[in-house]
N, C-alpha and C positions, 0 to 999 in steps of 0.2 A: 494750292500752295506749292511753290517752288523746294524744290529739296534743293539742301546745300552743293553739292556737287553743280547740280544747276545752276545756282548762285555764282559760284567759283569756274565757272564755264562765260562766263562773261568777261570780256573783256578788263574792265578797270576794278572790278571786284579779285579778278586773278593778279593782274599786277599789284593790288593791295598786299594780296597773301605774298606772294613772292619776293618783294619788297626786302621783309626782313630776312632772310636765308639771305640774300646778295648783301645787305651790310653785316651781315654775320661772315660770311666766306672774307669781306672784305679788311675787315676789323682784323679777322684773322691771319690773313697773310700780312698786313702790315707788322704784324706782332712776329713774323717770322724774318722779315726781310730787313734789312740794314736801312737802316732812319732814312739814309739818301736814297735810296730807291722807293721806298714806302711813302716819301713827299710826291713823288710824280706816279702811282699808283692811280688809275682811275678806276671808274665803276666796275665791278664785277658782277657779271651774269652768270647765273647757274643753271644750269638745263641739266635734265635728268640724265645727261649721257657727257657732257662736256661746259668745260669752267671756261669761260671766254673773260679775259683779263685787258682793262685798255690800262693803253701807257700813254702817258703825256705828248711824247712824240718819237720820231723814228731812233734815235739816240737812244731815250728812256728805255724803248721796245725792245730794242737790242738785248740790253745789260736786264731786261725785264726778264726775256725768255731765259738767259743763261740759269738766273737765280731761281725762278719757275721750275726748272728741270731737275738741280737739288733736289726741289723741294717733294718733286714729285710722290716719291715715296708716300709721304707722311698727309698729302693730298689724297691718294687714294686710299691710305688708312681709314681717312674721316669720310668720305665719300666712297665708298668700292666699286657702284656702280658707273664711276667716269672711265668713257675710255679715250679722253683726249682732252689738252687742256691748252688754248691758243691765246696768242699776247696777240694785240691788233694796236693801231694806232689811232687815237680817239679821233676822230672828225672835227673840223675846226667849229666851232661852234654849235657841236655834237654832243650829245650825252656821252658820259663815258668820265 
């Protein structure tokens, strides 16, 4: 019998669990950000060390990082362990 770590060592079983922590981080920052930036908000990744944030597009990105940087503070309140947090520009017909 597989122990759960095992289980969660697999591929689509890990992206299961991780799933909700990223619409949770994501949920979250919109609840921070100004309506107009929180519309072109894209997926957010969370990794054990850094919150990787896509923006709609290079525009978006821009005015994304500014508001990100704010926010900094109160991101690594809820997370302590991140030590870097990147806006990237979603891929066109990319996840994100």
């Amino acid at each position: 019998m597989a122990s759960v770590q095992d289980l969660l060592g697999r591929s689509k079983l890990r992206a299961l669990a991780v799933r909700p922590a990223q619409a949770d981080w994501r949920s979250w920052l919109a609840a921070q950000l100004p309506a107009e930036l929180a519309a072109h908000l894209g997926e957010v990744l969370a990794k054990p060390a850094e919150l990787v944030i896509y923006a709609e597009n290079a525009a978006w990105s821009s005015r994304l990082r500014y508001a990100v940087a704010a926010l900094l503070p109160q991101i690594q309140l809820r997370q302590s362990q991140l030590q870097r947090v990147v806006v990237r520009i979603r891929p066109p017909g990319g996840r994100g």
